[in-house]
GUDOVO-95730 format. One record per residue (C-alpha): x, y, z; residue in three letters; residue number from 0. Coordinates in nm, 3 decimals, decimal comma. Each point is the difference from the previous one (the first is absolute). Layout:
> X:Y:Z:ala:NUM
...
END
This chain:
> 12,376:10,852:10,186:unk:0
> -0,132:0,371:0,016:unk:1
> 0,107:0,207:0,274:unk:2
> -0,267:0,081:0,258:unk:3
> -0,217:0,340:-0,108:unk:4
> 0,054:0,156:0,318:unk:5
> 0,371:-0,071:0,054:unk:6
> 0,059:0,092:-0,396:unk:7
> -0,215:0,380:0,097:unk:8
> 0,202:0,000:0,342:unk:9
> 0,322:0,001:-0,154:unk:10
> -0,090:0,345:-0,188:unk:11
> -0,113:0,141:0,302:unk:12
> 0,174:-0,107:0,312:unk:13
> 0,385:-0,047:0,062:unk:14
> 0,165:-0,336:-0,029:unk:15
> 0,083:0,062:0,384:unk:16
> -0,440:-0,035:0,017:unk:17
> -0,106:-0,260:-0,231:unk:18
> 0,018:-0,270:0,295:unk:19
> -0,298:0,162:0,143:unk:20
> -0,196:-0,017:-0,318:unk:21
> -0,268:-0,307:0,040:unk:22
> -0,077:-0,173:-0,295:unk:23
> -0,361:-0,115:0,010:unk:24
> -0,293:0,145:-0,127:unk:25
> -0,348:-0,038:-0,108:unk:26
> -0,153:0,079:-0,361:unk:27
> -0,430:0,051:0,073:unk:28
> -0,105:0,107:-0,431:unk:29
> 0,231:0,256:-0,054:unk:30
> 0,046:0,140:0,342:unk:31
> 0,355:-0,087:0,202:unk:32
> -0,003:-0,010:0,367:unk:33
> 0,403:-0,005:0,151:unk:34
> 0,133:0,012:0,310:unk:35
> 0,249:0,262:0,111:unk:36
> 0,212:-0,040:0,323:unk:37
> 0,088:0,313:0,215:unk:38
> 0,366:-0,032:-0,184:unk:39
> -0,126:0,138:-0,301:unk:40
> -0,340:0,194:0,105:unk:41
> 0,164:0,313:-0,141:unk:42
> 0,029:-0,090:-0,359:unk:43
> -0,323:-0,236:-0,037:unk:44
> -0,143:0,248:-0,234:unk:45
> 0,295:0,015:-0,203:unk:46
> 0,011:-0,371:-0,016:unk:47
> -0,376:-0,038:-0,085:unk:48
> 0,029:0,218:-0,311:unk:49
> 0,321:-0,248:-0,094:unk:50
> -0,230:-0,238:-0,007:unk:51
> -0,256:0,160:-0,192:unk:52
> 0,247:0,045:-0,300:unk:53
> 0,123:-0,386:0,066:unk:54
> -0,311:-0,151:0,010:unk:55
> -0,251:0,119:-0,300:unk:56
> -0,292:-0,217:0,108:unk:57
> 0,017:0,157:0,341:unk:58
> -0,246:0,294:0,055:unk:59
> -0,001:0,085:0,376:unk:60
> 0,307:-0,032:0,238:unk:61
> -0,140:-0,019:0,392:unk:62
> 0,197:-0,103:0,334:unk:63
> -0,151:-0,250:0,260:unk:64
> 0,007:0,213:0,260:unk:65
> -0,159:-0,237:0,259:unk:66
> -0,067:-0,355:0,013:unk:67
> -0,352:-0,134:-0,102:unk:68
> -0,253:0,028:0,285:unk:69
> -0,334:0,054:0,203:unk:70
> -0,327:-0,185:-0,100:unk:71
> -0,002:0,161:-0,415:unk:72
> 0,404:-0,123:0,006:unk:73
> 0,132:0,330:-0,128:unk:74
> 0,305:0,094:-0,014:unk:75
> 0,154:0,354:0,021:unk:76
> 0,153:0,139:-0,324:unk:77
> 0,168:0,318:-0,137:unk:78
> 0,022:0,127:-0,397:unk:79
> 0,328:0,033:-0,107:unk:80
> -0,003:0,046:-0,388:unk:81
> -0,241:-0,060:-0,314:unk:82
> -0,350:0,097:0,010:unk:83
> -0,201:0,084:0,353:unk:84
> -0,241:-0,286:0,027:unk:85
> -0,010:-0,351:0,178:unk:86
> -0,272:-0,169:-0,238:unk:87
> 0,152:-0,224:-0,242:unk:88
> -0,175:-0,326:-0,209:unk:89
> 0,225:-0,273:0,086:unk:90
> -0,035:-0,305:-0,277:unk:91
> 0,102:-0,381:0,159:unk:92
> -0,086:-0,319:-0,202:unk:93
> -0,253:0,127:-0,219:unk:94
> -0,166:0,235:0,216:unk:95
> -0,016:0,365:0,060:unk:96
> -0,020:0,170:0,379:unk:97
> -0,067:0,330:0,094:unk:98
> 0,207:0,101:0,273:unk:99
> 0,072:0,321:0,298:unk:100
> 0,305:-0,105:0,107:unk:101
> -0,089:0,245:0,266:unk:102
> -0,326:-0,051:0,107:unk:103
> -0,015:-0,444:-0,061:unk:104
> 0,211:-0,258:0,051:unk:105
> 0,144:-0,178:-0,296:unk:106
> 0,352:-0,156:-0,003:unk:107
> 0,138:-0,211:-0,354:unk:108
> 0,187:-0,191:0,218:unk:109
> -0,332:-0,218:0,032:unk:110
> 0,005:-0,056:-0,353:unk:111
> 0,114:-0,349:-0,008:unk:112
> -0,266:-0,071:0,322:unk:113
> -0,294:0,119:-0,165:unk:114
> 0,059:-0,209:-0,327:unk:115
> 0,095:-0,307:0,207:unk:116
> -0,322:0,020:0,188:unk:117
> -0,235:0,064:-0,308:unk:118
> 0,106:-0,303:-0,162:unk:119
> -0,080:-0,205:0,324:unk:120
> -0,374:0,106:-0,047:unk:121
> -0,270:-0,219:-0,195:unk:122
> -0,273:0,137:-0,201:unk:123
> -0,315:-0,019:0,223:unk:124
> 0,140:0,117:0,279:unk:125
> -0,079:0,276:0,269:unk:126
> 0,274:0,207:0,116:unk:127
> 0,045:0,232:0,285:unk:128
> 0,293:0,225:-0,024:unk:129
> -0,001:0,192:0,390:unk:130
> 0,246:0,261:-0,077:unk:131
> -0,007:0,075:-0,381:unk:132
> 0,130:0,325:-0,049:unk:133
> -0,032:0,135:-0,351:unk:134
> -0,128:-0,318:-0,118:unk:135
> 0,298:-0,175:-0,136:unk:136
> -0,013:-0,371:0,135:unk:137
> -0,390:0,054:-0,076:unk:138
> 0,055:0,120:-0,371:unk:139
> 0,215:-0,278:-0,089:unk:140
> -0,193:-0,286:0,184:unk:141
> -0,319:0,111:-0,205:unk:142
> 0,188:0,010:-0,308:unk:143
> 0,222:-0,288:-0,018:unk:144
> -0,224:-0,244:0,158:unk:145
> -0,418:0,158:-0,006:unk:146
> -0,002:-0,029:0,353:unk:147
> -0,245:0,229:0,174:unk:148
> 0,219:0,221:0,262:unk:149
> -0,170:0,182:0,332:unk:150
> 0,266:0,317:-0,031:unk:151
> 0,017:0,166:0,355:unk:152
> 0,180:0,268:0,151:unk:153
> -0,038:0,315:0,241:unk:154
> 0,204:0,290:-0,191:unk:155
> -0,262:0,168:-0,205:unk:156
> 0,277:0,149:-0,240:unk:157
> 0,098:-0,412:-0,031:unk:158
> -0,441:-0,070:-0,104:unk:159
> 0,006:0,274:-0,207:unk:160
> 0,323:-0,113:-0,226:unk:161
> -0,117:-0,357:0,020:unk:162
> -0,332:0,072:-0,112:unk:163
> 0,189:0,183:-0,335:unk:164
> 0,249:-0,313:-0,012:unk:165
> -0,310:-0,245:-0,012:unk:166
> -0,121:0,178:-0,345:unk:167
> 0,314:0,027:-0,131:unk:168
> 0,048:-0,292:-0,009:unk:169
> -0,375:-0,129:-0,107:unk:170
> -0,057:-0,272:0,313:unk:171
> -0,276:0,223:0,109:unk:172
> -0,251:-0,304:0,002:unk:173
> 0,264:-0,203:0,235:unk:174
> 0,179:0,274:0,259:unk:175
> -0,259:0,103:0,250:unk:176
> 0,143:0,329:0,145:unk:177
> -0,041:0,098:0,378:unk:178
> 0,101:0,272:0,227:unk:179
> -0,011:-0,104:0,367:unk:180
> 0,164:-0,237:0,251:unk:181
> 0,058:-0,323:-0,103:unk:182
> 0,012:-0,172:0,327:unk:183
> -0,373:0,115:0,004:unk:184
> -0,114:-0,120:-0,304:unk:185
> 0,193:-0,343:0,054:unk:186
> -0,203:-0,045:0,293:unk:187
> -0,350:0,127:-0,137:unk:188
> -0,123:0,055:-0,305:unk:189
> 0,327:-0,271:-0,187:unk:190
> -0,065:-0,266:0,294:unk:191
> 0,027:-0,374:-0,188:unk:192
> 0,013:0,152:-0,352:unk:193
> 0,331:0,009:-0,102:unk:194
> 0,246:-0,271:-0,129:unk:195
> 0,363:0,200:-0,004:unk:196
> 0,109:0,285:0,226:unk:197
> 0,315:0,233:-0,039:unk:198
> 0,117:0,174:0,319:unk:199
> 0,281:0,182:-0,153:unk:200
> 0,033:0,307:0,261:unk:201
> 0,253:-0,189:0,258:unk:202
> -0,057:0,233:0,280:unk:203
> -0,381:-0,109:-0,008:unk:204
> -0,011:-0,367:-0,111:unk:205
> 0,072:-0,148:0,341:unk:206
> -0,268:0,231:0,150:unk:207
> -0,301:-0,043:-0,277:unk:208
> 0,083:-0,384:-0,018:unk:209
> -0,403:-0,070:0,207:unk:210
> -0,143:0,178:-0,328:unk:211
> 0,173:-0,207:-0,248:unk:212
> -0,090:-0,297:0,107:unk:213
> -0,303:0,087:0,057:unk:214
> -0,075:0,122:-0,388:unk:215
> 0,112:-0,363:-0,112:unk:216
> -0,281:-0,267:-0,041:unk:217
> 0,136:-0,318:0,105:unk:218
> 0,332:-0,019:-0,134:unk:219
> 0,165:0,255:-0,172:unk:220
> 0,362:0,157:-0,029:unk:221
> 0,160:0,262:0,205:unk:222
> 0,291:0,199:-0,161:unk:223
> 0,206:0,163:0,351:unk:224
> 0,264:0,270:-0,019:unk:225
> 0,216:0,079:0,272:unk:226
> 0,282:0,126:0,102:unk:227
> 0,268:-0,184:0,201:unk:228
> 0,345:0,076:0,172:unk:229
> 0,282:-0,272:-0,069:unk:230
> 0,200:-0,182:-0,271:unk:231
> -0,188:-0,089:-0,309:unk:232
> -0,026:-0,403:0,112:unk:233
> -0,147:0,098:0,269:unk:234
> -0,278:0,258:-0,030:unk:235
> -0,260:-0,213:-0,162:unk:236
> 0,016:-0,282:0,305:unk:237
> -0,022:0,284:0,230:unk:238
> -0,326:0,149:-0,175:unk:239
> -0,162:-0,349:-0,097:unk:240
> 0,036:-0,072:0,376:unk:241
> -0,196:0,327:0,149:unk:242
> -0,294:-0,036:-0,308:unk:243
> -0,071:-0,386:0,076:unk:244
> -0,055:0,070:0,342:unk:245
> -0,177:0,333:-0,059:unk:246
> -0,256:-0,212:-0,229:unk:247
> 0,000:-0,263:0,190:unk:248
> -0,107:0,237:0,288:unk:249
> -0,314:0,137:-0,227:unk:250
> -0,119:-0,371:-0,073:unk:251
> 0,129:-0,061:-0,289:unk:252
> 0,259:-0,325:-0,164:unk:253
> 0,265:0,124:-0,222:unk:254
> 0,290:-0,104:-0,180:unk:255
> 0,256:0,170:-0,223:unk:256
> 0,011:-0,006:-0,355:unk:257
> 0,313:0,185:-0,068:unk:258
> 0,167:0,281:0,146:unk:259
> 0,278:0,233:-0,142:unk:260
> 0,227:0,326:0,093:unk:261
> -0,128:0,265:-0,221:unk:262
> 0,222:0,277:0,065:unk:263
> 0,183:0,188:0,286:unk:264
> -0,089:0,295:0,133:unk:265
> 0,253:0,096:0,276:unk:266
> 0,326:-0,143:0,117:unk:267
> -0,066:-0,385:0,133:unk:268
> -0,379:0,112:-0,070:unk:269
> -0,162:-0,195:-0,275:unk:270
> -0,376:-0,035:-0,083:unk:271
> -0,108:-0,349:-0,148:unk:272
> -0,372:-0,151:-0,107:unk:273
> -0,140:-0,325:0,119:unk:274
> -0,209:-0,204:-0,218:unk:275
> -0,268:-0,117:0,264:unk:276
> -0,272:-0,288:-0,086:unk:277
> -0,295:0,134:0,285:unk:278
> -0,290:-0,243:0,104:unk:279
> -0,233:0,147:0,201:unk:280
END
């Protein structure tokens, strides 16, 4: 098996003595890499991003996260290390193409596998409300693999802008509606009873904008719910499925799960999972 990238560039850079504080993971976004570098080794992260550089051909751009994703855009704070000076990249996942600002947008590939899985769950025909869509990826592929017609919301304007670009870059301009504003708005106005699929995937907001996406269904519809959860991976999804039923059940609505799974975790013992939910209003 190859050695890890970053432990392989360490050991040029850092004494063996060091190399225990080195962590591993990382994130490819097109040909930008985004590392994290503990306070151990602060004082030779250039020297270890332009390691990297030499290592790693396809890789452009060499960033740190300096902060954790957050606030209402989900942006996270990062710092240029080596490569060229820019945070734009085009980021190509099954087929498609995304343009991305790493520093103004949220995107993360570790929702690569998520967004596929949900695209294939949608039928031709169908109207889809995705609450929190970012640059337009879940959108992009939903129109695509399955001719759906997608409601794409979000509040960062950088986010509209790049998903506007994304929508005719990938020719589903005739099936991704594109809208800058608050979701839980529209879900409760001008989307009320039209919709047949929504996608909360923004887990600090789901439980909060839960009135608007039931509201957007008409009749009976599904509701994709992301969340995060402390506790051991048996465990989470219980804990979740137990707060939404009576949330829903709270707003008037019947429900029952479809399916439920951990996507990833996020922080220790913190893990954020989706529910499937089947919503009659």
């Amino acid at each position: 098996m190859p050695e890890n990238p970053i432990l392989e560039a360490a050991k040029e850079v850092f004494p063996e003595e060091l190399l225990r504080y080195v962590i591993k993971s990382f994130d490819v976004v097109g040909d930008i890499m985004v590392i994290k570098v503990p306070p151990q080794l602060m004082e030779g992260r250039f020297r270890l991003a332009e390691a990297l550089l030499k290592k790693l051909p396809y890789v452009k751009v060499v960033v740190r996260q300096a902060s954790p994703h957050e606030g209402d855009y989900r942006l996270r704070g990062l710092e240029w290390l080596a490569g060229e000076r820019r945070t734009e990249t085009v980021h190509k996942e099954y087929g498609c193409r995304y343009k991305v600002d790493l520093a103004k947008t949220f995107f993360t590939p570790r929702l690569s596998y998520e967004r596929l899985r949900v695209a294939k769950l949608v039928r031709e025909g169908e109207v889809v409300f995705n609450m929190f869509a970012g640059v337009g990826c879940f959108s992009v592929l939903i129109a695509k693999l399955a001719g759906a017609e997608v409601y794409s919301v979000d509040v960062n304007p950088e986010a509209v802008r790049l998903m506007y670009e994304n929508v005719k870059l990938n020719k589903v301009e005739g099936l991704v509606h594109v809208v800058h504003g608050d979701s839980r708005s529209i879900g409760l106005s001008c989307l009320e009873g039209k919709v047949d699929r929504v996608l909360m995937p923004l887990p600090l907001k789901s439980y909060e904008f839960l009135d608007a996406a039931i509201a957007s269904l008409r009749g009976r519809g599904v509701i994709h719910y992301y969340d995060v959860e402390r506790g051991r991976r048996d465990e989470v999804v219980s804990k979740l499925w137990r707060r939404v039923e009576v949330k829903i059940e709270e707003l008037g609505a019947r429900c029952r799960l479809l399916g439920a799974r951990i996507v990833r975790e996020v922080g220790p013992r913190l893990l954020q999972a989706v529910l499937d939910v089947e919503v009659s209003r």
